[in-house]
C-alpha positions, 0 to 999 in steps of 0.5 A: 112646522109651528108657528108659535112657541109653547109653554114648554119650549119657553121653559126649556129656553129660560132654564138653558139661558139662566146660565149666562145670568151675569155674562158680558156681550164680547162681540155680535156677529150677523153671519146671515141676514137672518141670524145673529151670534153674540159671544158671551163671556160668563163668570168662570165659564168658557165662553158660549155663543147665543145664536138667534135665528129669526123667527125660528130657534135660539140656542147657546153653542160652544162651537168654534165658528169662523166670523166674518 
């Protein structure tokens, strides 16, 4: 597995994040000590979660997912 992002992987990420310019944070979740999902809430759009887990991916999803 990489250690490290490329250039390309970072542009990827921007572009799929330019998307929730302008959303509002609902609610942020910590699942697993090492992930955190935070409900987004952009204009005119459904609702996305932004799911970062450390150290390895950060990606949006509109999957219904049971919070604790």
């Amino acid at each position: 597995m990489r250690e490290q992002a490329s250039s390309f992987d970072v542009a990827r990420i921007v572009r799929e994040l330019s998307k929730m310019i302008g959303a509002r944070a609902r609610k942020a979740y910590q699942p697993h000590y090492e992930q955190v999902v935070i409900r987004l809430n952009p204009k005119g759009s459904p609702s996305s979660d932004l799911v970062i887990v450390s150290g390895r991916r950060l990606y949006l999803s509109q999957r219904d997912r049971p919070m604790p």
